[in-house]
C-alpha positions in Angstrom: -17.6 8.6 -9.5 -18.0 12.2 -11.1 -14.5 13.1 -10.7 -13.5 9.6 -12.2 -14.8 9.6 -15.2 -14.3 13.1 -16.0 -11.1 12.1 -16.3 -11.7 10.3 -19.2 -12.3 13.5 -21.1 -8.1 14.0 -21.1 -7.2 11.1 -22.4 -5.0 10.3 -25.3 -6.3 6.9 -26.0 -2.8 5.4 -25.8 -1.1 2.8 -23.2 0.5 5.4 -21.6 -1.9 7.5 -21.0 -4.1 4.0 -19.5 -1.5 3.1 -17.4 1.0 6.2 -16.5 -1.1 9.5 -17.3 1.1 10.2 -20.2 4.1 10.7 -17.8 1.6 14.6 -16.3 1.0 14.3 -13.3 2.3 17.4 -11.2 4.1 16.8 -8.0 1.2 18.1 -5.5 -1.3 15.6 -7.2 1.8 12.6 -7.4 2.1 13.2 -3.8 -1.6 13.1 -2.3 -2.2 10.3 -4.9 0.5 8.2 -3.1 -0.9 9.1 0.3 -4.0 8.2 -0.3 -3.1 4.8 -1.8 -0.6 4.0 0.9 -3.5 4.9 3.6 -5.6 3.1 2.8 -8.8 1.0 4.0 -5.6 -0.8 6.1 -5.9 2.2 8.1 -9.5 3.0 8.3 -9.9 -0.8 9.6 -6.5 -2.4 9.8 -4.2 -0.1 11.9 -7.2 0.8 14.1 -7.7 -3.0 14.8 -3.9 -3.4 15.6 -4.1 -0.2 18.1 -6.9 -1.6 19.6 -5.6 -5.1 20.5 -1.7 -3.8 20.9 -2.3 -0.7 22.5 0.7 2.4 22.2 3.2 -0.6 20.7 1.5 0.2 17.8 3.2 3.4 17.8 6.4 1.3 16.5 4.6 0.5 13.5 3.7 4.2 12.7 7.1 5.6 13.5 9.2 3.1 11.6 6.9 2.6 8.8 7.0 6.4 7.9 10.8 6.8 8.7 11.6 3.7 6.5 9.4 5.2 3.5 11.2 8.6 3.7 14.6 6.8 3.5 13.8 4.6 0.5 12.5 8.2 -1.2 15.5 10.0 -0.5 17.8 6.7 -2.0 15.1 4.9 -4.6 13.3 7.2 -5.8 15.3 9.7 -7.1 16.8 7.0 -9.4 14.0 5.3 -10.4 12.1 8.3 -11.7 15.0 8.4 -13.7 15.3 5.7 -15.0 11.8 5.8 -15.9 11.7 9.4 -17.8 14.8 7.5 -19.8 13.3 4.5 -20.6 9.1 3.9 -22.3 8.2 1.3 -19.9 4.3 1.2 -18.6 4.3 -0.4 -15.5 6.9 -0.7 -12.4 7.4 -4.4 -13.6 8.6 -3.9 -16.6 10.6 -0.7 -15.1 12.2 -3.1 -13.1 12.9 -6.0 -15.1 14.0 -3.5 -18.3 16.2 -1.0 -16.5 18.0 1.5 -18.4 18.0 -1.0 -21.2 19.0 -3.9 -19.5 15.8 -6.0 -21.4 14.9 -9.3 -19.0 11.7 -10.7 -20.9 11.7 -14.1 -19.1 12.9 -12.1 -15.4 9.3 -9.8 -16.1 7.4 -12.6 -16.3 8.3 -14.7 -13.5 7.7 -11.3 -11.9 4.8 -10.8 -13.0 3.7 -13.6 -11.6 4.8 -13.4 -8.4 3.5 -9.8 -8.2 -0.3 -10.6 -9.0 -0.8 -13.2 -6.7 0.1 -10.4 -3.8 -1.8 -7.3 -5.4 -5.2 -9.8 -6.1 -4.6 -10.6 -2.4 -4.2 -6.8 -1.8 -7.1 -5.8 -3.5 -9.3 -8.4 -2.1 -8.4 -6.7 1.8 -9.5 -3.1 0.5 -12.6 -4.9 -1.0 -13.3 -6.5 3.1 -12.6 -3.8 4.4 -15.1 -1.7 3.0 -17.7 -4.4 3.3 -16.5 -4.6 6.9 -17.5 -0.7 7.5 -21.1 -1.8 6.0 -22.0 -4.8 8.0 -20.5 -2.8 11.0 -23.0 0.0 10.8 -25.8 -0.7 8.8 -25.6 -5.1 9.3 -25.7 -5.9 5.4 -24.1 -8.9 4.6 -20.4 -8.7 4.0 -20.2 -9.1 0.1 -22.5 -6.0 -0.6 -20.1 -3.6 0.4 -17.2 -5.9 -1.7 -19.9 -5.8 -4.7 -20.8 -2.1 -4.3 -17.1 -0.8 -4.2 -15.8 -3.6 -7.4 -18.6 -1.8 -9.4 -17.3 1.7 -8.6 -13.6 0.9 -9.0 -15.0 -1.0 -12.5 -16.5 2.2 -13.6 -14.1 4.8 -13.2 -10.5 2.8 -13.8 -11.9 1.7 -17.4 -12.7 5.1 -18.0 -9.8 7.1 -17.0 -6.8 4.6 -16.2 -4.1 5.8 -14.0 -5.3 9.8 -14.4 -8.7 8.6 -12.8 -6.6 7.0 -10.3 -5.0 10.2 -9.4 -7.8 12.7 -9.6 -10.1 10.4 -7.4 -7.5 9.8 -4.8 -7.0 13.4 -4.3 -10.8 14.1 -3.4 -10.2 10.6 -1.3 -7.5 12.2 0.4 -9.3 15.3 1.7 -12.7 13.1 2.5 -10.4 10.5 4.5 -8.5 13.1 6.5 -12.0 15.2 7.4 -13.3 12.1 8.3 -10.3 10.8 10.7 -10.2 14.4 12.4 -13.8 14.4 13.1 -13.8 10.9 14.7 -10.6 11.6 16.7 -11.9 15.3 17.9 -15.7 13.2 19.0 -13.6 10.5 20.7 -11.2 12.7 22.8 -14.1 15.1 24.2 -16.0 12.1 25.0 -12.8 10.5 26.8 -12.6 13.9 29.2 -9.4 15.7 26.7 -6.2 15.1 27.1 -5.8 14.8 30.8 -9.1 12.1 30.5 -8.1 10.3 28.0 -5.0 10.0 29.6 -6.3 9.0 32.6 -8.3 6.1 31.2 -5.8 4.5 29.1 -3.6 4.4 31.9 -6.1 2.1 33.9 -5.8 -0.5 31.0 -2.8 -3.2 31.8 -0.2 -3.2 28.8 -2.5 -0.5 27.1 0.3 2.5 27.0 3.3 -0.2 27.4 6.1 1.2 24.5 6.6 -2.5 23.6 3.9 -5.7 23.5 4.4 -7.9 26.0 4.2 -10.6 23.4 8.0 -10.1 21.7 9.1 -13.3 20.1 12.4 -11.9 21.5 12.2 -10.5 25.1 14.1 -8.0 26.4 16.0 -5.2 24.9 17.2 -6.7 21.8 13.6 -8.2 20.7 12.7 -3.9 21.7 14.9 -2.9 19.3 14.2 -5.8 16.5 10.9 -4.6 16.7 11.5 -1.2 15.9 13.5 -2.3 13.2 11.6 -4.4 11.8 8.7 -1.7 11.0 11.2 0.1 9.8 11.9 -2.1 7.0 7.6 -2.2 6.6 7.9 1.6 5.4 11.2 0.7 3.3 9.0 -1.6 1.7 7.1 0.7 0.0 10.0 0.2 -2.9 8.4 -3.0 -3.7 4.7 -1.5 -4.3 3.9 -1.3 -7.9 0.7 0.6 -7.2 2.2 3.2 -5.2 6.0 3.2 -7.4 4.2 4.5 -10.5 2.9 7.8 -9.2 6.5 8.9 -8.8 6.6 7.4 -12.2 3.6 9.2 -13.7 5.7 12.7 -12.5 6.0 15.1 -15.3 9.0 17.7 -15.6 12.1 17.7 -13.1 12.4 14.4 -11.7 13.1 16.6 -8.5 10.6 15.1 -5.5 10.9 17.6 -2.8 7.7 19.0 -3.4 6.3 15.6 -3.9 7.5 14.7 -0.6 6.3 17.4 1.3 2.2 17.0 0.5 3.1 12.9 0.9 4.8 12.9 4.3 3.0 16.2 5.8 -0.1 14.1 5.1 0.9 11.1 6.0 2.0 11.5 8.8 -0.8 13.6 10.4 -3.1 10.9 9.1 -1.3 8.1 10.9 -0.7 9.9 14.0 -5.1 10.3 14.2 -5.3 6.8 13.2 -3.4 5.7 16.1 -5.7 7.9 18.5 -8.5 6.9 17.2 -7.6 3.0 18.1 -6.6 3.7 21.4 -9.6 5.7 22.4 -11.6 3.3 21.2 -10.4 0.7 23.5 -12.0 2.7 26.6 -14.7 4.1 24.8 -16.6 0.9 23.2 -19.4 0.2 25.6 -19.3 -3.2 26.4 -17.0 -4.6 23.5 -17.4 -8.4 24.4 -16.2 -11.1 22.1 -16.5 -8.6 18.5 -13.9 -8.3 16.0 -10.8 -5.6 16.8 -11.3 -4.3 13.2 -15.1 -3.5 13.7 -13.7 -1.1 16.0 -14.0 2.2 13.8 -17.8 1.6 13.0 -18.8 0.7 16.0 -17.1 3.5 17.8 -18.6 5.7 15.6 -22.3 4.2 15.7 -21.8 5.1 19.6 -20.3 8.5 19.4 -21.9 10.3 16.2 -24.9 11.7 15.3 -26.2 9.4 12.0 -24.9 12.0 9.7 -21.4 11.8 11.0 -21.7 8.0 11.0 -22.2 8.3 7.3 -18.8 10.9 7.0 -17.1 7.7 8.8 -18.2 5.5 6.0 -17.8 8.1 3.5 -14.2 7.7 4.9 -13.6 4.2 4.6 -14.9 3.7 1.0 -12.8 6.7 0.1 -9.8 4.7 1.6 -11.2 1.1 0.4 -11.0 2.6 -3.2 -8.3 5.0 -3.6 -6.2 1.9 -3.3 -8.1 -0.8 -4.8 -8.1 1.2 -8.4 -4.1 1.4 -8.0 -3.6 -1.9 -7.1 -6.3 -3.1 -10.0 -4.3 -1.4 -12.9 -1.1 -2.4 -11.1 -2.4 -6.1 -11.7 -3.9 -5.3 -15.1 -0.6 -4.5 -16.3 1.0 -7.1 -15.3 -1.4 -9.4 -17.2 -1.6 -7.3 -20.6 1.7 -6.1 -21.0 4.4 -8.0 -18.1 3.1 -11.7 -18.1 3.8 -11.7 -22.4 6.7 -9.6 -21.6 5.2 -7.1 -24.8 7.9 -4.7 -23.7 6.9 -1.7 -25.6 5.0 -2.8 -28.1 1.1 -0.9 -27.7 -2.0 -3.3 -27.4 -5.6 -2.0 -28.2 -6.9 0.2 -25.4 -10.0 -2.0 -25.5 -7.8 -4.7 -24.2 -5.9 -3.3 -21.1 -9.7 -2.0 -20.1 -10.7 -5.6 -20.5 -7.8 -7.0 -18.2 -8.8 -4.3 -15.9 -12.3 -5.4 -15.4 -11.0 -9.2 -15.1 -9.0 -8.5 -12.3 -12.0 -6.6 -10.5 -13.4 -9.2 -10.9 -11.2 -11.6 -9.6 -10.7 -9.7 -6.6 -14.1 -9.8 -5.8 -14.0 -13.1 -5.6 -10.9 -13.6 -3.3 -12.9 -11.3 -1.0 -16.4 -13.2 -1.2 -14.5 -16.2 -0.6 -11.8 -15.2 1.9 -12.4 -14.5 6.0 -8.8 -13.1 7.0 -8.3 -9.5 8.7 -7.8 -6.5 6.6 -4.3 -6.1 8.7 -3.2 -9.7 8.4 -4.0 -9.5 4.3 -2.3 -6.4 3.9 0.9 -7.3 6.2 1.3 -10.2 4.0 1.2 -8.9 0.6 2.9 -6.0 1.4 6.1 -8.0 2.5 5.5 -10.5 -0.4 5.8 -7.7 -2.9 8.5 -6.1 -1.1 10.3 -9.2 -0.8 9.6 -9.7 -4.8 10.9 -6.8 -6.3 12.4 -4.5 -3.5 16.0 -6.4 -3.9 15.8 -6.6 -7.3 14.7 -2.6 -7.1 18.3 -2.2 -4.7 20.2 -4.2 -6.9 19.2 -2.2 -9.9 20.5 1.0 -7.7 23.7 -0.5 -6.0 24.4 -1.1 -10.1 24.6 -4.7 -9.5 24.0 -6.6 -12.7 21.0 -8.7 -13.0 20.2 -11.2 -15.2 17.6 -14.1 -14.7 19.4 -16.2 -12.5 20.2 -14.3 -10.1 17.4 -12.1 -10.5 14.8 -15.0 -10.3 16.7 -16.1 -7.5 16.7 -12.9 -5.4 12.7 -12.7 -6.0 11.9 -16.0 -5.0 14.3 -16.8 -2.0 13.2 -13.4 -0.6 9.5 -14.1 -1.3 9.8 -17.7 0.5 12.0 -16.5 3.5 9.1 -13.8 4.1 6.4 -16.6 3.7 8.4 -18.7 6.2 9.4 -16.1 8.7 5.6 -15.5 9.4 4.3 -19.4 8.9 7.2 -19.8 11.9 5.1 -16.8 13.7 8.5 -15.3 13.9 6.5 -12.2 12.7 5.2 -11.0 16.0 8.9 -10.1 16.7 10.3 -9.1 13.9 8.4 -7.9 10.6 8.8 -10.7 7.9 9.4 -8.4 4.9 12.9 -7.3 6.6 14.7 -10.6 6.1 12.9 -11.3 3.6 14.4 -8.1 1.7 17.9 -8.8 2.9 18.1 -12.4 2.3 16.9 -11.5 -0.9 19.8 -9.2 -1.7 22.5 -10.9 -0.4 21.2 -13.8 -2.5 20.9 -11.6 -6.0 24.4 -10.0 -4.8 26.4 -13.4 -4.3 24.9 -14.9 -8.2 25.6 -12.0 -10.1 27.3 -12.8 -13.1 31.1 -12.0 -12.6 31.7 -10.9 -16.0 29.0 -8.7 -17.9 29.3 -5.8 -18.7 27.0 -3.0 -16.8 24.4 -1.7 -18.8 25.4 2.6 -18.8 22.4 4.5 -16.8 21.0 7.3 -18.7 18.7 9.9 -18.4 19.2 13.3 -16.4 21.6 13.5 -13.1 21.4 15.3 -9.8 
């Protein structure tokens, strides 16, 4: 909270300062910004609960999710930062639909619209999450650790916009990571080391199997669709307005190499002690019974850590819950003050992109009260839906494909419904729904491009 809204004491009172820190943000902070909003309470809870049920095959999900992100930073993101150091749009939306001065007012709406159902259903999973850690260790009802984080992400995003963001995610960062190695060092001692732990998980049937035994393809092929699949999940990450704009917010040389190195060094240490800590738990939960998978992290530290570590754990968990919720929240206020009327670059009052922001906390909040879905199974879904909104569009706009709204409208929406249907067919337990969404949705955007406009010339620095 302290960090948060001293934040507010550099800013410029403009738009652009709200919503992309005036275009400052240096690469170390850009990086450990995105980490932390990319890790979020999904891990803490979600990934953990995954591990848990699916044993090592979660490993799949951690190797191709981090492989596919690097790829789409070495291809996207280059070009998007940019375009965006070109061009004066606000959000990734409007980056997006206005690329290099192609101007699509009625394609930014539709995606507007698209994009907030998905990051309301986002934000409502960090807000369970959280209030999942709670119940788990201290048995309050659910919606009091929904409430408690909503205020907190209220106070600080009104008063600091995307710089509060930033600054708070970086302490986030450091508090997750402690508290991940500290649960992950108690669990292995109490597990015997290496050789112990070892010896445990192999006495577990399918526990330390490389693949679930569950494929909706058997064999080899449904192995290596699998694998793929995840792959695209970390490819994804094009289509994630909340995490897009810190590469955005980057001031200087649109270079990223430093960027990259705090984001993946962290990232993947992160995900890697995530992954232990799930499949320790799995022999180290005394008498699990019939409990929730994702009630594995509290509970396995109630049993292992003194109360004061107990309290790190949570420490942990909130720090994750909200280092994404107050990304996604001005991602979604954006979209409502400035995408949805397609204002392009006109500049609103300040008053009213704080307003839009506390509205959509608020709406959250009550998605979360209301809803009983896993963290995992929230997060999986609007992750592919936004993927599968604007990631072809995104590769379109790269490939130099022109867009206009007919074939941009139709890339969004074919991809979003072919991702909905892949996992309402349950084909998701094979094959990870955002990757045909993604394609479908290209090949779609590709094949109705108009024949005979004129390509709109890219601008802005090279190399």
């Amino acid at each position: 909270m302290a960090v948060g809204l001293a934040s507010a004491r550099a800013s410029r009172g403009t738009g652009a300062d709200y919503y992309l820190a005036s275009r400052s943000i240096p690469p170390s902070l850009a990086g450990l910004s995105a980490v932390a909003t990319n890790n979020s309470g999904y891990m803490f809870i979600g990934v953990i609960g995954y591990t848990y049920s699916t044993g090592l095959a979660s490993f799949w999900l951690m190797l191709g999710w981090i492989l596919g992100d690097y790829l789409a930073s070495r291809w996207i993101h280059p070009r998007l930062r940019r375009a965006a150091a070109a061009g004066s749009e606000l959000s990734f939306v409007g980056l997006v639909s206005d690329w290099n001065g192609d101007v699509q007012p009625a394609l930014k709406r539709l995606l507007a619209l698209l994009t907030l159902v998905f990051l309301l259903a986002y934000t409502s999973a960090q807000l369970v999450a959280g209030s999942k850690a709670l119940a788990g260790v201290f048995a309050w009802p659910q919606w009091s650790g929904a409430v408690l984080a909503a205020v907190l992400v209220i106070a600080y995003s009104t008063a600091g916009g995307l710089r509060a963001s930033i600054w708070t995610d970086v302490a986030q960062s450091i508090v997750m990571m402690g508290a991940m190695a500290v649960l992950l060092y108690i669990a292995l001692a109490a597990a015997g080391g290496f050789s112990g732990a070892h010896a445990v998980l192999s006495g577990v049937e399918h526990l330390l199997d490389w693949f679930p035994p569950d494929l909706a393809w058997p064999g080899v092929s449904g192995a290596l669709l699998f694998a793929v699949g995840w792959l695209f999940a970390g490819f994804s990450v094009i289509g994630q307005p909340h995490i897009m704009v810190r590469f955005m917010a980057l001031s200087g040389d649109p270079d990223l190499t430093r960027t990259r190195r705090w984001y993946y060094s962290w990232f993947t240490l992160f995900y890697a002690m995530a992954t232990g800590v799930g499949l320790l738990s799995r022999v180290l939960i005394a008498d699990p019974g019939d409990f929730d998978a994702e009630m594995a992290l509290p509970r396995l530290a109630q049993e292992l850590l003194h109360p004061v570590g107990v309290g790190l754990i949570l420490a942990g968990v909130f720090a994750a819950t909200l280092s994404t919720a107050d990304s996604l929240v001005l991602a979604c206020s954006s979209a409502l003050a400035r995408d949805l009327p397609a204002s392009g670059r006109g500049e609103a009052p300040l008053l009213r992109y704080k307003f839009t922001t506390v509205l959509v906390v608020l709406g959250a909040l009550a998605w979360a009260l209301l809803g009983r879905s896993s963290v995992f199974g929230i997060v999986i879904f609007s992750w592919s839906g936004l993927a599968a909104s604007l990631g072809p569009l995104l590769v379109l706009r790269v490939l130099g494909v022109p867009v206009v709204f007919a074939n941009g409208a139709l890339a969004a929406v074919l991809g979003v419904a072919v991702a909905i249907g892949w996992r309402l067919a349950g084909l998701h337990s094979g094959v990870y729904e955002g990757m045909p969404g993604i394609l479908v949705g290209v090949l779609a955007g590709w094949l109705a491009r108009p024949r005979n406009r004129q390509r709109p010339v890219a601008s802005g620095p090279r190399g």
